[in-house]
mmJSON file of the N, C-alpha and C atoms, coordinates in Angstrom:
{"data_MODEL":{"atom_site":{
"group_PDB":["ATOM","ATOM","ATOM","ATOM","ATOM","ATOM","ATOM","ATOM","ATOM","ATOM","ATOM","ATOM","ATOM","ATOM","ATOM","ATOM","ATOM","ATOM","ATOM","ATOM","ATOM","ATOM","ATOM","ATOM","ATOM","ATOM","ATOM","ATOM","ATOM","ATOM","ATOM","ATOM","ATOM","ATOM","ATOM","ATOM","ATOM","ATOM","ATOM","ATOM","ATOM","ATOM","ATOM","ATOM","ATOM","ATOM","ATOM","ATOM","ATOM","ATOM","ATOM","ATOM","ATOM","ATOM","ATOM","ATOM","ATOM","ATOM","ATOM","ATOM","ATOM","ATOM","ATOM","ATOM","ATOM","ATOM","ATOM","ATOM","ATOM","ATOM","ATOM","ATOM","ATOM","ATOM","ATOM","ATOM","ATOM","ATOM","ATOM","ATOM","ATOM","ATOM","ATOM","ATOM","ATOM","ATOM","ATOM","ATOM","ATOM","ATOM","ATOM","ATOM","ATOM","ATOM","ATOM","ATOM","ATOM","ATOM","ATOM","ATOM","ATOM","ATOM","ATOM","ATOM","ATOM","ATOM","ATOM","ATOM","ATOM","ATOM","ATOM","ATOM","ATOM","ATOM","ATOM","ATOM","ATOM","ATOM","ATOM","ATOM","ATOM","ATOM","ATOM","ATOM","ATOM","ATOM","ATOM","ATOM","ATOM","ATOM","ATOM","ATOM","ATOM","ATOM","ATOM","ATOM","ATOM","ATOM","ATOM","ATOM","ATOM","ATOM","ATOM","ATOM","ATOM","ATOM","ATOM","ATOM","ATOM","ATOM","ATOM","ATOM","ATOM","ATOM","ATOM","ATOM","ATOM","ATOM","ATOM","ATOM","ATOM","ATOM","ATOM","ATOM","ATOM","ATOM","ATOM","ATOM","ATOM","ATOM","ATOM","ATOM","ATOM","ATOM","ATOM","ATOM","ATOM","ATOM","ATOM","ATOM","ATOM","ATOM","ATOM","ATOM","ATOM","ATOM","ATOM","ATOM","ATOM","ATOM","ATOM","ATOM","ATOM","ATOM","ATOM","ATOM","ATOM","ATOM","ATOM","ATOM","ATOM","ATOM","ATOM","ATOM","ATOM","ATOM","ATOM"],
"id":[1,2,3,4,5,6,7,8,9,10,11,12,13,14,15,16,17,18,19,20,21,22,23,24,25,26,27,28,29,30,31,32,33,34,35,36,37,38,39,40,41,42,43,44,45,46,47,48,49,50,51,52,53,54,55,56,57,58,59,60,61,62,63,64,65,66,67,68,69,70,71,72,73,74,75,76,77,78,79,80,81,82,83,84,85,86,87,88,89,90,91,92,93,94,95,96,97,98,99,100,101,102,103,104,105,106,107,108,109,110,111,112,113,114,115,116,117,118,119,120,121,122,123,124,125,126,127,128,129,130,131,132,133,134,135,136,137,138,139,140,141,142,143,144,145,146,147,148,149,150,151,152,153,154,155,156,157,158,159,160,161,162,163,164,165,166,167,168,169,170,171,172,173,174,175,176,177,178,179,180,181,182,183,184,185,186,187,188,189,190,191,192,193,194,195,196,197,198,199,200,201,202,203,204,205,206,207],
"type_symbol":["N","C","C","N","C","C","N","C","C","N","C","C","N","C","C","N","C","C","N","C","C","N","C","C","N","C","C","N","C","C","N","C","C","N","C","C","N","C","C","N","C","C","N","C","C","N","C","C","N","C","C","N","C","C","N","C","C","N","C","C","N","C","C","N","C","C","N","C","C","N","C","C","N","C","C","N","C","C","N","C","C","N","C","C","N","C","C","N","C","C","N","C","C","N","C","C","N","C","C","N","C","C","N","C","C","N","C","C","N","C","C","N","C","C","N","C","C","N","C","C","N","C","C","N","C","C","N","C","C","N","C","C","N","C","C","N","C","C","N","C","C","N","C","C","N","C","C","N","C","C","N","C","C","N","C","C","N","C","C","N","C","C","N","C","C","N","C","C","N","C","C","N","C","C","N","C","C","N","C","C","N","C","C","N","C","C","N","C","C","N","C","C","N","C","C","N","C","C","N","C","C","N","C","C","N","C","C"],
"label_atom_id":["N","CA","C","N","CA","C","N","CA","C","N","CA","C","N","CA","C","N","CA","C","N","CA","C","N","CA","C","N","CA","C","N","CA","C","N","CA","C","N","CA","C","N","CA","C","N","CA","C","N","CA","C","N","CA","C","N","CA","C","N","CA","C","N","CA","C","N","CA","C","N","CA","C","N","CA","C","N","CA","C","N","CA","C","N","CA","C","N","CA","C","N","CA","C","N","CA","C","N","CA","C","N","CA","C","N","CA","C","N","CA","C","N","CA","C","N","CA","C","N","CA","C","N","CA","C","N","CA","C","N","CA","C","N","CA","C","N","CA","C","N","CA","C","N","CA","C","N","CA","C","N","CA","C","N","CA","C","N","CA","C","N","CA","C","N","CA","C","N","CA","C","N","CA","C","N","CA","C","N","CA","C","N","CA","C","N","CA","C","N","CA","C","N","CA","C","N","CA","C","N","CA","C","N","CA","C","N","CA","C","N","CA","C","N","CA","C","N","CA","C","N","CA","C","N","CA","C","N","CA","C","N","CA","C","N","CA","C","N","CA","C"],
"label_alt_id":[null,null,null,null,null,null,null,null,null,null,null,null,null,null,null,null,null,null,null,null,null,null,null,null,null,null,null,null,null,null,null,null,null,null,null,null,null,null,null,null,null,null,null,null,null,null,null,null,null,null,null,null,null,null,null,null,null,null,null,null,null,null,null,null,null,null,null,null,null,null,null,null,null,null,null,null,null,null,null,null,null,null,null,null,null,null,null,null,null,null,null,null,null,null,null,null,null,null,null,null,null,null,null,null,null,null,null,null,null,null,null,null,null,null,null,null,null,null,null,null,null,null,null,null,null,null,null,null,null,null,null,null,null,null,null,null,null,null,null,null,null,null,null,null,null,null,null,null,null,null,null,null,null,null,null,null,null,null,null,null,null,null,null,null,null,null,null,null,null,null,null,null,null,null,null,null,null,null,null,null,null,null,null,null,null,null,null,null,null,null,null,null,null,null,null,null,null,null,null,null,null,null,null,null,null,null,null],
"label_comp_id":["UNK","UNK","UNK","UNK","UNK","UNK","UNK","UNK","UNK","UNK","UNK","UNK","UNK","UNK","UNK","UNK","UNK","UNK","UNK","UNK","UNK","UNK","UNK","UNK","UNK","UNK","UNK","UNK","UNK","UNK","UNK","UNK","UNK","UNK","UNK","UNK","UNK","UNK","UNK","UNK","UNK","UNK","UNK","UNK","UNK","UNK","UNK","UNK","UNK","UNK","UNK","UNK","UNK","UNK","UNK","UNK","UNK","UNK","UNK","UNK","UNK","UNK","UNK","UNK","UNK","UNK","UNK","UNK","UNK","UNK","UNK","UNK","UNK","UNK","UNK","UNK","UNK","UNK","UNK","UNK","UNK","UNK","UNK","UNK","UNK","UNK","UNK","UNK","UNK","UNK","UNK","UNK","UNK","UNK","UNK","UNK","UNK","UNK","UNK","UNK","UNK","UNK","UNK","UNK","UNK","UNK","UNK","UNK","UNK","UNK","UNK","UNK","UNK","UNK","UNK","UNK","UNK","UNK","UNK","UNK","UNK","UNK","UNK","UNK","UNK","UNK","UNK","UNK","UNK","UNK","UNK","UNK","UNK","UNK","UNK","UNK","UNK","UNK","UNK","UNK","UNK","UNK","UNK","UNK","UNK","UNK","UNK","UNK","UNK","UNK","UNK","UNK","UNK","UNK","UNK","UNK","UNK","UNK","UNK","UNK","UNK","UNK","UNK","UNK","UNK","UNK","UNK","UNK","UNK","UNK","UNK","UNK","UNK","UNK","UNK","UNK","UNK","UNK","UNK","UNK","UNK","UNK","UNK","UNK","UNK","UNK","UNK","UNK","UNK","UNK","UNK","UNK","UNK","UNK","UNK","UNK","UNK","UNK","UNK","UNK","UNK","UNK","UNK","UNK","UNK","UNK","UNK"],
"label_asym_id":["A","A","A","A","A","A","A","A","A","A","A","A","A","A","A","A","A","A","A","A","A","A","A","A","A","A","A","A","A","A","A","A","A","A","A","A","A","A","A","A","A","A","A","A","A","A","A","A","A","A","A","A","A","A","A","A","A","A","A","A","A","A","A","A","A","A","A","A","A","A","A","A","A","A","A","A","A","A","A","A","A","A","A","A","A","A","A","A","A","A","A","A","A","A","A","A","A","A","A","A","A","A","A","A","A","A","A","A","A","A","A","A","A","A","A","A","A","A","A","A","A","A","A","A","A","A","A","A","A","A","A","A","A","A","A","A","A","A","A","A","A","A","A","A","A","A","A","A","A","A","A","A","A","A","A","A","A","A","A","A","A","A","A","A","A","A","A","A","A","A","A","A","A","A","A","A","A","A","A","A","A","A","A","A","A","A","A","A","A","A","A","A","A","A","A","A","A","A","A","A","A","A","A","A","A","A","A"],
"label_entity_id":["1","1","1","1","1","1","1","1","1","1","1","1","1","1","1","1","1","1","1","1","1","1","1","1","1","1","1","1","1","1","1","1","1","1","1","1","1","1","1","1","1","1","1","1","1","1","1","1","1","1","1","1","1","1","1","1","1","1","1","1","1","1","1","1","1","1","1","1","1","1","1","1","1","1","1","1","1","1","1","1","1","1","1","1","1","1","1","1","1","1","1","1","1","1","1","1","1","1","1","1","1","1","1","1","1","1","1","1","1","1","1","1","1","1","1","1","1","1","1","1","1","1","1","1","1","1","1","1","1","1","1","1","1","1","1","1","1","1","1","1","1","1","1","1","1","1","1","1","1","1","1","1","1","1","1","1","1","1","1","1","1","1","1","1","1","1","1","1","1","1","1","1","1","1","1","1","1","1","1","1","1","1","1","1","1","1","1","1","1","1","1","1","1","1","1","1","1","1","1","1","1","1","1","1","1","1","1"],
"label_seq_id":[1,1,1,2,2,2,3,3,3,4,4,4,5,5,5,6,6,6,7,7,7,8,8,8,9,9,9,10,10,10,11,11,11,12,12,12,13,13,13,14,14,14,15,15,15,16,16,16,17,17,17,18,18,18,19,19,19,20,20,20,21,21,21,22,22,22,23,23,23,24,24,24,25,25,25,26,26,26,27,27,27,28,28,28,29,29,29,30,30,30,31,31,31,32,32,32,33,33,33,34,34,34,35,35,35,36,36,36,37,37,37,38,38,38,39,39,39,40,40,40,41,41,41,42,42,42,43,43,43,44,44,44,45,45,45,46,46,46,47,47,47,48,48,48,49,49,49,50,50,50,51,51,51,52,52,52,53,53,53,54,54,54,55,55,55,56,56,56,57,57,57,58,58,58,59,59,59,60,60,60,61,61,61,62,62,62,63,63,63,64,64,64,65,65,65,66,66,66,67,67,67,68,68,68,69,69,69],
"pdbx_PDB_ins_code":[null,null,null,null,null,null,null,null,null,null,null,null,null,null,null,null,null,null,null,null,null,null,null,null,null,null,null,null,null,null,null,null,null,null,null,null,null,null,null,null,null,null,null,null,null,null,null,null,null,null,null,null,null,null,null,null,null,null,null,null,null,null,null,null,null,null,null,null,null,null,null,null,null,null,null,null,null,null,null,null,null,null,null,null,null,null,null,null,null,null,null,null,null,null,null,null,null,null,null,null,null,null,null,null,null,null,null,null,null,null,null,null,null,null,null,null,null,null,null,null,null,null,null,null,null,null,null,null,null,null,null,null,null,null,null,null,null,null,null,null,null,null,null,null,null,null,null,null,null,null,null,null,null,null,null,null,null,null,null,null,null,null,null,null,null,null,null,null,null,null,null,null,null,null,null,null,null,null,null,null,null,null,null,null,null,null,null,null,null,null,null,null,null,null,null,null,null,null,null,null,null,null,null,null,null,null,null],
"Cartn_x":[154.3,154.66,156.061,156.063,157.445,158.107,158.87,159.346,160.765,161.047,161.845,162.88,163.988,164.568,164.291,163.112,162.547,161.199,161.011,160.114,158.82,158.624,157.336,157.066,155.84,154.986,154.273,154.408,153.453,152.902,151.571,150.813,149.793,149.762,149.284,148.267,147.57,146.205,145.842,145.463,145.061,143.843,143.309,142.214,141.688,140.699,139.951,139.261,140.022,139.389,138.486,137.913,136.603,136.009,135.266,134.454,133.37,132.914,131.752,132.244,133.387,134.026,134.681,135.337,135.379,135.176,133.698,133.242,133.593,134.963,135.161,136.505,137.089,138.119,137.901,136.667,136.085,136.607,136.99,137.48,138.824,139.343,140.931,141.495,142.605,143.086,144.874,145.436,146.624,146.557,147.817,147.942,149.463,149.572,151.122,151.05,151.766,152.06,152.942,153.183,154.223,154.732,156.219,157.144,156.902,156.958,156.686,155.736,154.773,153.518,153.427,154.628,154.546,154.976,154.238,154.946,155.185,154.787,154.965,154.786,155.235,154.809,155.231,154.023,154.587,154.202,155.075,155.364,155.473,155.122,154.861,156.071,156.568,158.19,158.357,157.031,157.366,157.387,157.388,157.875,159.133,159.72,161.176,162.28,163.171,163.945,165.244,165.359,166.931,167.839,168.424,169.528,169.955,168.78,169.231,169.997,168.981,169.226,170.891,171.011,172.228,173.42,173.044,174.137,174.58,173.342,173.525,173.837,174.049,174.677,175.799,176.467,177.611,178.678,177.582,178.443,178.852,177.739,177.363,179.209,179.461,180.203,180.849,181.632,183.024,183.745,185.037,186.081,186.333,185.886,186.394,185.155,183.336,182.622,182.94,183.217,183.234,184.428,185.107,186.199,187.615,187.195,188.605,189.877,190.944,192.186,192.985],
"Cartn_y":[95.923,94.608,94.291,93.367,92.172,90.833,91.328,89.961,89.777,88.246,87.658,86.986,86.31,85.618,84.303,83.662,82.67,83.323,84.206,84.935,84.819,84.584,84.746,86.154,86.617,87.709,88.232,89.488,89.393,90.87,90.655,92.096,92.912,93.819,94.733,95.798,95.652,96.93,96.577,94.973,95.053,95.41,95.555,96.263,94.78,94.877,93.771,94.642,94.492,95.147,95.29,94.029,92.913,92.528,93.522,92.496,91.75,92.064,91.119,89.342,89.471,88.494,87.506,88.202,87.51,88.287,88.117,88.256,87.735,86.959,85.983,86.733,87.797,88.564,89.776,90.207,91.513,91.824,90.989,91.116,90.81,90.546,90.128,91.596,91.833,93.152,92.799,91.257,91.082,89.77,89.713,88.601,87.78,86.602,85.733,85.188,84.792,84.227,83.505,81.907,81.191,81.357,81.676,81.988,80.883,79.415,78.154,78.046,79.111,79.093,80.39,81.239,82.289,82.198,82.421,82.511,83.497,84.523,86.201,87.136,88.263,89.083,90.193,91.478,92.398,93.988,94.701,95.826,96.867,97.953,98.565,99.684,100.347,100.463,101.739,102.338,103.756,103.395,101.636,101.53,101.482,100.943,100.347,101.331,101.191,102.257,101.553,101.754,101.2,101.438,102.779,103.072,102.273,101.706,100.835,99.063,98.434,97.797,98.038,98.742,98.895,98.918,99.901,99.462,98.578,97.61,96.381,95.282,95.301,94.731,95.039,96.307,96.479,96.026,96.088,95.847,94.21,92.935,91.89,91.49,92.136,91.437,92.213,93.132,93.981,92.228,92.922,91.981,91.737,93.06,92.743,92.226,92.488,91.504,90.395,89.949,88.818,87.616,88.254,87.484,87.54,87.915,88.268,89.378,89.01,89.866,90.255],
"Cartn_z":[-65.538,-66.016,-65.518,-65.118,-64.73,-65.093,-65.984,-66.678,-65.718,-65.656,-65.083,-66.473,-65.979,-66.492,-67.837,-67.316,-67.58,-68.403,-68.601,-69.653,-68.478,-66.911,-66.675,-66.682,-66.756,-66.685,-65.89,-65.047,-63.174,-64.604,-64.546,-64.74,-63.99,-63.921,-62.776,-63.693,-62.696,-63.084,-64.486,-64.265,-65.757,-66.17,-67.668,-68.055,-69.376,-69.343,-70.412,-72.026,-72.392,-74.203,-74.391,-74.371,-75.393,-74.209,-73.031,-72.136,-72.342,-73.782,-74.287,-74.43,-75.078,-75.737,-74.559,-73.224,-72.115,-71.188,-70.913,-69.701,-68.199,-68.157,-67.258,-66.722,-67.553,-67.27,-66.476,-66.534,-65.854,-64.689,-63.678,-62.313,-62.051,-63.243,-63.157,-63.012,-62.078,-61.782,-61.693,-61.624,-61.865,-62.183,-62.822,-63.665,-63.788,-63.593,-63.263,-64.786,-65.754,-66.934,-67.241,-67.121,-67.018,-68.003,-68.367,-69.298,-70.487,-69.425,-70.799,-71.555,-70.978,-72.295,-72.719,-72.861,-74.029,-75.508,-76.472,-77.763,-78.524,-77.954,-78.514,-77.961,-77.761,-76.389,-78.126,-77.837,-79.038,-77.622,-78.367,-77.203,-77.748,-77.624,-78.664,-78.644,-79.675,-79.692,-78.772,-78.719,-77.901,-76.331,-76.137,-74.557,-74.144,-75.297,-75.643,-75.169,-74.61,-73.989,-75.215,-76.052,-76.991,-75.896,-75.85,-75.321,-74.208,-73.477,-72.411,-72.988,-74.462,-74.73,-75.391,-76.06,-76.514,-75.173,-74.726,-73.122,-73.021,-72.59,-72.247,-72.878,-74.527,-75.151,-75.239,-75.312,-75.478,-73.88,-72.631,-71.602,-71.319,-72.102,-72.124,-72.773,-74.599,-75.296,-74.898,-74.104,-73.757,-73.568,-73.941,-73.336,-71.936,-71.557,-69.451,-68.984,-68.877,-69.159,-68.993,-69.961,-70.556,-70.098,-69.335,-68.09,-69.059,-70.496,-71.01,-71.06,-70.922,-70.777,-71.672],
"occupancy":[1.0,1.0,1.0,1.0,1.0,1.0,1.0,1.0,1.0,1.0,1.0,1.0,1.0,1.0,1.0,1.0,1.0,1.0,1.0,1.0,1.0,1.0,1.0,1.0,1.0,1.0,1.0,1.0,1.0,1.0,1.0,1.0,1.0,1.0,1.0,1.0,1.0,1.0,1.0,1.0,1.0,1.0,1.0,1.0,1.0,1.0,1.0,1.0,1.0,1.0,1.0,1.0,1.0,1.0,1.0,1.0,1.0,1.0,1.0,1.0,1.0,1.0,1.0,1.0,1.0,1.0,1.0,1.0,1.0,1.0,1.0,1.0,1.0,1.0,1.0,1.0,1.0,1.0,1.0,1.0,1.0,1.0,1.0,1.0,1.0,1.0,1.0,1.0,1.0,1.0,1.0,1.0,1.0,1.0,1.0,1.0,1.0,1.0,1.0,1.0,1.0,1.0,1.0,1.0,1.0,1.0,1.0,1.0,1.0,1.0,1.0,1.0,1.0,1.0,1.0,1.0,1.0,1.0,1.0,1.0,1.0,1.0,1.0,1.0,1.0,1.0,1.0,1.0,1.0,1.0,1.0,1.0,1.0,1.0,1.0,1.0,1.0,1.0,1.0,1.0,1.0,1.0,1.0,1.0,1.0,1.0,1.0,1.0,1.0,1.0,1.0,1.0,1.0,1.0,1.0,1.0,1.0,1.0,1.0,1.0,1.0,1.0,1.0,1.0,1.0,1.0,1.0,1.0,1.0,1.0,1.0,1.0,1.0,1.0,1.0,1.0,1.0,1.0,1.0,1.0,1.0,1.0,1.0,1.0,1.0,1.0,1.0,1.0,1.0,1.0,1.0,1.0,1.0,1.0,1.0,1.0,1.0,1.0,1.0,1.0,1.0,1.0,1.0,1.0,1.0,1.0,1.0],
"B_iso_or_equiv":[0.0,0.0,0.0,0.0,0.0,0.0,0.0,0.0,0.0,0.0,0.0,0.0,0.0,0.0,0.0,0.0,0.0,0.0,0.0,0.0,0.0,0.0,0.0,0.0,0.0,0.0,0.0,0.0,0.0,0.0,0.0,0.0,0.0,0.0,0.0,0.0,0.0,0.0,0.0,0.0,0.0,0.0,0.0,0.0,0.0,0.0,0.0,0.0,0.0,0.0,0.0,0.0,0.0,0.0,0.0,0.0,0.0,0.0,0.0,0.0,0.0,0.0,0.0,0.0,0.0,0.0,0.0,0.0,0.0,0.0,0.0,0.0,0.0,0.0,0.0,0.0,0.0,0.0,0.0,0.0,0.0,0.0,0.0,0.0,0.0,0.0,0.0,0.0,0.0,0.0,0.0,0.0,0.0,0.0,0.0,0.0,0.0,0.0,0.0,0.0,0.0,0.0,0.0,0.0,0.0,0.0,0.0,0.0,0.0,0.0,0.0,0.0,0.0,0.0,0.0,0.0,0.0,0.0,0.0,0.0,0.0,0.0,0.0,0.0,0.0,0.0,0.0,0.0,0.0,0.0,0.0,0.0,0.0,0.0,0.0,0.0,0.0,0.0,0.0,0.0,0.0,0.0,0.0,0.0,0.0,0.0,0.0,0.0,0.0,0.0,0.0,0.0,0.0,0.0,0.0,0.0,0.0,0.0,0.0,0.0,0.0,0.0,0.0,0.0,0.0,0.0,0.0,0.0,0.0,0.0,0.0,0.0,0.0,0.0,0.0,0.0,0.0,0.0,0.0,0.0,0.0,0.0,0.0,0.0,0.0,0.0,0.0,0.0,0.0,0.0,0.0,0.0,0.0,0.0,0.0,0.0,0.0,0.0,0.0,0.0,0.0,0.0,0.0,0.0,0.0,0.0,0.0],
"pdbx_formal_charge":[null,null,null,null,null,null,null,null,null,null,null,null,null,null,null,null,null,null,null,null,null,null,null,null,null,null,null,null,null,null,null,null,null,null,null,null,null,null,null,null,null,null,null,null,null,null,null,null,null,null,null,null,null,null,null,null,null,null,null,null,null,null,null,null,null,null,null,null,null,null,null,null,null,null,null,null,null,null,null,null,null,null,null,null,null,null,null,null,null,null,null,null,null,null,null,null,null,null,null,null,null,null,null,null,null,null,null,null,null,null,null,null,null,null,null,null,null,null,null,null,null,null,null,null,null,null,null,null,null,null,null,null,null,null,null,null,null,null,null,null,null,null,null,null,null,null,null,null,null,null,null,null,null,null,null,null,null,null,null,null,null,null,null,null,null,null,null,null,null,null,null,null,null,null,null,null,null,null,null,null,null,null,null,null,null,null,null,null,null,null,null,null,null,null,null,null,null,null,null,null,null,null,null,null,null,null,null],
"auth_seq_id":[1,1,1,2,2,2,3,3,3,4,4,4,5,5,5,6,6,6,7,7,7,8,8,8,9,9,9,10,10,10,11,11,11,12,12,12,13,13,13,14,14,14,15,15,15,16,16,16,17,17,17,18,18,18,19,19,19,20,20,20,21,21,21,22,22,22,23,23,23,24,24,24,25,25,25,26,26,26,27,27,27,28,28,28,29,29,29,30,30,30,31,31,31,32,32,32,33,33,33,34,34,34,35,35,35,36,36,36,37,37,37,38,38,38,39,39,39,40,40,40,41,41,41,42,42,42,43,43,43,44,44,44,45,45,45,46,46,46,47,47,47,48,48,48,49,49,49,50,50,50,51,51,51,52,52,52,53,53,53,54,54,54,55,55,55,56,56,56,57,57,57,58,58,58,59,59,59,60,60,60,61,61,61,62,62,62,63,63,63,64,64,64,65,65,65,66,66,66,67,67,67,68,68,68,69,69,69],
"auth_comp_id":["UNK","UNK","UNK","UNK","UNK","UNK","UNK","UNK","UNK","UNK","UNK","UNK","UNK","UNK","UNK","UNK","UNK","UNK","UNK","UNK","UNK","UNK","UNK","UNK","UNK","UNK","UNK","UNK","UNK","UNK","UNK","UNK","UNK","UNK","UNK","UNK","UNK","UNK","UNK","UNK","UNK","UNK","UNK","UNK","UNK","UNK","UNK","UNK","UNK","UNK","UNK","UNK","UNK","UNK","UNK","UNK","UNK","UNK","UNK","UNK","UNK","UNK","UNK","UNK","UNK","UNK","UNK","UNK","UNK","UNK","UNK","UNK","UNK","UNK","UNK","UNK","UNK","UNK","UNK","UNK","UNK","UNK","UNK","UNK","UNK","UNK","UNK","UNK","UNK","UNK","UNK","UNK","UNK","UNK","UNK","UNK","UNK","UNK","UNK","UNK","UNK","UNK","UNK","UNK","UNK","UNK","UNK","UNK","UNK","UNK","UNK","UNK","UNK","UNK","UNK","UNK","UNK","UNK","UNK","UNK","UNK","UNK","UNK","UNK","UNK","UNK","UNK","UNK","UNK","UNK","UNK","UNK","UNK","UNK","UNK","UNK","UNK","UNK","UNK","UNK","UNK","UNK","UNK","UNK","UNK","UNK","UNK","UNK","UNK","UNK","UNK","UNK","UNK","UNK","UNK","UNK","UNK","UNK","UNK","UNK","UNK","UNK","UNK","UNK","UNK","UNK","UNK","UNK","UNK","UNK","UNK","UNK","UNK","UNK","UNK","UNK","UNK","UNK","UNK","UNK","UNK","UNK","UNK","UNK","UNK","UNK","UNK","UNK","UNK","UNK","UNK","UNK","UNK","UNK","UNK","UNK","UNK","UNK","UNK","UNK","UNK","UNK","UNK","UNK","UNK","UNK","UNK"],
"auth_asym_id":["A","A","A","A","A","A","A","A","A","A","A","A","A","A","A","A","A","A","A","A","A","A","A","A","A","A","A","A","A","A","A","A","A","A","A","A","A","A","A","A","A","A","A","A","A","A","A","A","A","A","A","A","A","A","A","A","A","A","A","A","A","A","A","A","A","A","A","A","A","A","A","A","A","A","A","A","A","A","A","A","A","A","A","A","A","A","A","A","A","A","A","A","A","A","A","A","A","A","A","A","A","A","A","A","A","A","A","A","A","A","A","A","A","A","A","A","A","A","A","A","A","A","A","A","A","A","A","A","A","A","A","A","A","A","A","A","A","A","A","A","A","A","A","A","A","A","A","A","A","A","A","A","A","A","A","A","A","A","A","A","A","A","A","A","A","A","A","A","A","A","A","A","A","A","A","A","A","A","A","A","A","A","A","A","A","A","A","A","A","A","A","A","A","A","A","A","A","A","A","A","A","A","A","A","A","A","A"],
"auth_atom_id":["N","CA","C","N","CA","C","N","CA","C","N","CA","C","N","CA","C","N","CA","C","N","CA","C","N","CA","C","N","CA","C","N","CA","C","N","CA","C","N","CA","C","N","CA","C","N","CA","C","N","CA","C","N","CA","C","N","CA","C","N","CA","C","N","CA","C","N","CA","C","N","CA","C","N","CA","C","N","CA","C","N","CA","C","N","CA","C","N","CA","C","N","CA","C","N","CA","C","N","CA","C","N","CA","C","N","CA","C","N","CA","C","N","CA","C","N","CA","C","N","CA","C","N","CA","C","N","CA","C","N","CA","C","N","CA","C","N","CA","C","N","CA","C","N","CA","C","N","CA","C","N","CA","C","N","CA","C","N","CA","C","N","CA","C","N","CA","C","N","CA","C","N","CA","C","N","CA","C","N","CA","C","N","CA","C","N","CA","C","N","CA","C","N","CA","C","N","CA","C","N","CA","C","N","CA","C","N","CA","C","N","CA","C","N","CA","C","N","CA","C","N","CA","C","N","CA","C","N","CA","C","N","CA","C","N","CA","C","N","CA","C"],
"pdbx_PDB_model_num":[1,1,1,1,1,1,1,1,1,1,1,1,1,1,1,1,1,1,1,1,1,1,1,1,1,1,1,1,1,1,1,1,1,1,1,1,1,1,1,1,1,1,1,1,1,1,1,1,1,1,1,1,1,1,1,1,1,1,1,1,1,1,1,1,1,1,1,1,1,1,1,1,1,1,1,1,1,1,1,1,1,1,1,1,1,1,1,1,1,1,1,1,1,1,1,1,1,1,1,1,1,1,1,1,1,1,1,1,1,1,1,1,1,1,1,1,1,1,1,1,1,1,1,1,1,1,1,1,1,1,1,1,1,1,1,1,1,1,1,1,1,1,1,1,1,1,1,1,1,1,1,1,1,1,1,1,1,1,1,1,1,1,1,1,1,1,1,1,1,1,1,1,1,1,1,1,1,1,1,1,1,1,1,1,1,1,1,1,1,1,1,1,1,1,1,1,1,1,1,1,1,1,1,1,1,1,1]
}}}
């Protein structure tokens, strides 16, 4: 999975759950997702790398960051 800036979504090697339910997905193998029509993306926490998020918050609000002196 590839998220951009703008919340789009490129997904790869995808797999269909419910092929009863959409049968029309069976051959889908990647997938583009325009950011403007997402309203929830849930992820499940054991993908979640924190330590990276924390980094990157802490490098975001640093004072030198942040163009301040």
């Amino acid at each position: 999975m590839i998220v951009d800036q703008y919340l789009n979504i490129k997904l790869t090697n995808v797999s269909v759950v419910n092929k009863d339910k959409y049968p029309q997905l069976t051959s889908l193998k990647n997938c583009f997702i325009r950011g403007s029509v997402v309203r929830y993306v849930q992820i499940n926490p054991n993908d979640v790398d924190t330590e990276l998020l924390q980094d990157a918050t802490r490098k975001e609000y640093s004072p030198v960051a942040g163009g301040e002196k």
